[in-house]
N, C-alpha and C positions, 0 to 999 in steps of 0.2 A: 462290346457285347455283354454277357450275363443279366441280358434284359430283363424284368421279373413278369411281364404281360407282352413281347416281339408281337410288331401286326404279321411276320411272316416264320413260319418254323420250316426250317430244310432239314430233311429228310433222309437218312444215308442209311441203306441197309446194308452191312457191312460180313463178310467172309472171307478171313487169311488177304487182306487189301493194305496188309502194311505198309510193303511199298510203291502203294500209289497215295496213300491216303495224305502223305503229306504233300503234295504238290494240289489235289483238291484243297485240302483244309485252309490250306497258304492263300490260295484263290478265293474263297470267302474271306478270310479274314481280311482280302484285302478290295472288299464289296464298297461301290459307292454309296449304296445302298444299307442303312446300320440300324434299321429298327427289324431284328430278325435274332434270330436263336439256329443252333443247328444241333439234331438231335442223329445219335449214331446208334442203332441198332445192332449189336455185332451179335451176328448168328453163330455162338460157338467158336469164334475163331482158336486156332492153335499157335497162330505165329502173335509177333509183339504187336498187334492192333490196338488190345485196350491199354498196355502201356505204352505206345506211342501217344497217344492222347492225351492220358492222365500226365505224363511228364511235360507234352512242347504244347498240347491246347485245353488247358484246366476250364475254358470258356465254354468247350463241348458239352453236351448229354450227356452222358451213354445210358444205355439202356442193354446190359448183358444177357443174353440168350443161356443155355445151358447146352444145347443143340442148336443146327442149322432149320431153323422153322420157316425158312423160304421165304424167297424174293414181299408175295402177299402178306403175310401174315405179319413179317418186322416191319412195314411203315405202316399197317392197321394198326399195333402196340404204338408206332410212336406217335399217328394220329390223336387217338386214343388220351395221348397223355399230354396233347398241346392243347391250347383255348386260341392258336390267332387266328388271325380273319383269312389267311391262305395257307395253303399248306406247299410247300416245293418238294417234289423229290430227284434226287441226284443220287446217277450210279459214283462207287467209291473209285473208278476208273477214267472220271471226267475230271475237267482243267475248266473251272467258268471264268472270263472275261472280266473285267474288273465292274463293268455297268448292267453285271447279269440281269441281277434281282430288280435293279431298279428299272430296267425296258419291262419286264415281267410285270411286275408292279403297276404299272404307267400304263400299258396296254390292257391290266385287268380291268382297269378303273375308267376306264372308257364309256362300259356299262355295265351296271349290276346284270345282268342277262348270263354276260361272258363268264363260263364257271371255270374255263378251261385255256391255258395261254402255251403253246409249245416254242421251246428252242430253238436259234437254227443251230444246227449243233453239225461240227465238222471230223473229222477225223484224223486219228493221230496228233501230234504237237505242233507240227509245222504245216502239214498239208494245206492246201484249200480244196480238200475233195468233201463233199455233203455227206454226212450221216443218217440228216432229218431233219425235214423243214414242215412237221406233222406226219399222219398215218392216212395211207390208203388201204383199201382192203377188197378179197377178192371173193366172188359169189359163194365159195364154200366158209367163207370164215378164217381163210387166211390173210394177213394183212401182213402191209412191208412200208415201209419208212419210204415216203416222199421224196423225191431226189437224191436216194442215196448209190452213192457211187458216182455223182454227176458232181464232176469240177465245178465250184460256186464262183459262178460270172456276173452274179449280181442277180441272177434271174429268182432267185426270194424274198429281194432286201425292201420289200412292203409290206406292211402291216395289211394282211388278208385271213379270209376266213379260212380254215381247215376243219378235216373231220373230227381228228381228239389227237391229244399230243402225244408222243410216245414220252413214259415216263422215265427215259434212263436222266431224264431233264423239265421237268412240268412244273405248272401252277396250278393248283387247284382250289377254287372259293373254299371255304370252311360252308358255307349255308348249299353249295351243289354235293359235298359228301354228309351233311345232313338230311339231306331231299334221298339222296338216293344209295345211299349205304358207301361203303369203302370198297377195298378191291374183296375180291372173291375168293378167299381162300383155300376153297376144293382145288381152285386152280396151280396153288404151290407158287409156282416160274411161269412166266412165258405167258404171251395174252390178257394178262389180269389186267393191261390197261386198255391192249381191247373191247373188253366186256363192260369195263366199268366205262370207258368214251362211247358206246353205244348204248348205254342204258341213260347217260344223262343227255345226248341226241334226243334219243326217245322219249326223253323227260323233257325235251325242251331248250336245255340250255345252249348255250352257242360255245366258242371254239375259234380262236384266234393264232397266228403266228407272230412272233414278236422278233422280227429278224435282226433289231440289234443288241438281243439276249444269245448271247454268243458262247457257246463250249465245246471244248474239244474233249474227245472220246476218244479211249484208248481201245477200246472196244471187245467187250467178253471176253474181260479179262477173271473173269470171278466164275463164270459158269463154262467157261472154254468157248471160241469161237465155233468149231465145229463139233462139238463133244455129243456124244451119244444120252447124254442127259439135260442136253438142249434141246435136240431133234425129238425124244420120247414127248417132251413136255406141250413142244409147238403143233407135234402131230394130236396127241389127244388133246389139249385145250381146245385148238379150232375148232375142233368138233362140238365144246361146248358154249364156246361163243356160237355159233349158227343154231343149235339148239335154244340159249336162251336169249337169242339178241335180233335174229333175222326173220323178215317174216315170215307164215307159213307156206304161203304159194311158192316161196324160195327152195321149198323141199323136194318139188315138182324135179327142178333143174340141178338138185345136189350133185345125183352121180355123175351128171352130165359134166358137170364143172370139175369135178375131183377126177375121173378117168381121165381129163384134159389133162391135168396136173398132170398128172402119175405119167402121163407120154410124154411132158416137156420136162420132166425129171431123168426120165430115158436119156430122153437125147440131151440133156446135159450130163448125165452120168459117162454119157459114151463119145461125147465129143471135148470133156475135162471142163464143162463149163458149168458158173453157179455154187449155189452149197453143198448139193447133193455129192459133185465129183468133190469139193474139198473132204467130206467127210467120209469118203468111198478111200483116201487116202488112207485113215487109218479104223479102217472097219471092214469087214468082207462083206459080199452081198446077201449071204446068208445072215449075218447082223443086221444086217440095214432093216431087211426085209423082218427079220423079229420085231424091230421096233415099230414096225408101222404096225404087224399083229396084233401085237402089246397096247400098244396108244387104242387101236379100236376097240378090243374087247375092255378095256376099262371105261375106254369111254362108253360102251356100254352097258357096267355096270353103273356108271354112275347117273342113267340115261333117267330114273324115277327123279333124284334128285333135281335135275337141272329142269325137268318137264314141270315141275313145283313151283322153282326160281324163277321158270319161264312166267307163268303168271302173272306172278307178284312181278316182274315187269313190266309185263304188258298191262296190266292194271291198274299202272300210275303215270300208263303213255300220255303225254299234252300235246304231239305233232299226229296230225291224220298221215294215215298209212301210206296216203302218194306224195307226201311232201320227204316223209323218212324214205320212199321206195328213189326221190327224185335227189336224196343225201346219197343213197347208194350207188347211184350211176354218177354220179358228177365228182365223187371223190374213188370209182373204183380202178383196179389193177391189173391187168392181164396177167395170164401165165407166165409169156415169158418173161414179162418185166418181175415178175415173184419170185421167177425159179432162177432166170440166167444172170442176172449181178449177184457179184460177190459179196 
């Protein structure tokens, strides 16, 4: 490594990831794959992050934060600061496979079209249960990782289209975040690959799975699996992915869709099934119910903002609106497959 022009920069935005970062870092550095760089954003950490690095991998970036400026905002800064022709980003709680980069690679290059190449990406160390094999997404704007929770029986190991990848693991061309900006950062955490995978949809680009780009996820481990500052982010962003990403005849059917939520949230709250009961564990339901307050009225406020952004997307649409409405039904997600896995 210490490439001085990598055709590929990976991406790590990093927070108090000590001790995970060296089991990642070990896993790139022992990539088949060697025309690439890795750049580490650490948003403020307090634990030994950036001197873990600077002592066992002098081959790293970093790019030091002063504060945590969220998941969006530290791989726009390290975007920003690379020239290669793809971009990878990787949570600091993943273990990539030794042939990651290079199936990522191989599959981007298939055609210049393809802006976007996802993981299949498993969970924990040992397991073979699926984390993501791509993103579905559900009529209001929430979206959930494609067979996750589904022991992998082989049922993803071909190279197939998907909607956009989840980024705790992605490729992205360097000329599809030219076309159509980087992630969004109103949005902080949470959704920002939603937004920005439907806006390059909408742009036209395609979206691949590259199922023997293979990594294990230890899985929020940086923003807490069920943490109240998870939930705040997913319940208001949805709101502004559908605002600036869905069309508008979909507004018809919003409430319809989201009071569906809200009753299969119910009955997994009350039958211990889903996220909702894991995070009912350590929050009452008077909390719970703050935070969806909270997420709407901000989402809310920030309703002028995104009705702006909404444009300037729809404005540089290149797919007619039943081809994106016929992307929506072929990649979407039911309630309970949203609410009831873990």
């Amino acid at each position: 490594m210490g490439i001085t022009n990598p055709f590929i920069s990976v991406v790590i935005a990093n927070l108090n990831g000590e001790k995970y970062l060296r089991d990642c870092l070990d896993s790139l550095s022992a990539q088949t794959f060697r025309d690439f760089e890795v750049i580490v954003v650490d948003n403020g950490s307090t634990d030994g992050s950036l001197n873990l690095i600077k002592r066992h991998y002098p081959w790293v970036r970093t790019i030091p934060m002063k504060k945590n400026v969220g998941f969006a905002k530290a791989n726009n800064i390290a975007f920003r600061s690379s020239v290669s022709e793809y971009v990878a980003t990787l949570n600091n709680d993943t273990i990539a496979d030794r042939g990651w980069l290079e199936a990522l690679y191989e599959t981007a290059e298939v055609d210049s079209a393809i802006g976007m190449v996802a993981s299949k990406i498993l969970l924990g160390r040992e397991r073979s249960v699926l984390d993501s094999a791509g993103m579905l997404i559900y009529p209001d704007g929430m979206s959930r990782q494609a067979g996750r929770g589904v022991t992998d029986n082989g049922q993803f190991d071909k190279i197939e289209e998907i909607f956009f990848p989840s980024a705790c693991a992605a490729l992205y061309r360097r000329a599809l975040l030219d076309d159509i900006g980087f992630f969004d950062e109103d949005f902080v955490s949470f959704c920002e690959d939603t937004d920005l995978g439907l806006r390059a949809r909408l742009a036209g680009w395609k979206a691949l799975l590259a199922p023997k780009a293979v990594v294990r996820h230890l899985y929020s481990q940086t923003a807490g699996k069920y943490s109240r500052f998870k939930a705040y982010f997913i319940e208001r962003n949805h709101i502004w992915v559908f605002i600036k990403d869905l069309p508008a005849i979909y507004a018809i059917s919003f409430p319809l869709y989201t009071a569906w939520r809200y009753i299969i949230q119910m009955y997994g709250l009350l039958s211990g099934r889903g996220s909702v009961a894991r995070i009912s564990e350590t929050n009452s339901k008077g909390q719970l119910i703050n935070i969806v307050i909270k997420a709407y009225l901000d989402a809310l406020a920030g309703l002028p903002n995104m009705l702006r952004k909404r444009r300037l997307v729809w404005r540089s649409r290149r797919i007619s609106l039943e081809e994106y409405k016929y992307l929506l039904r072929t990649h979407r997600i039911t309630a309970k497959e949203l609410i009831l896995r873990d």
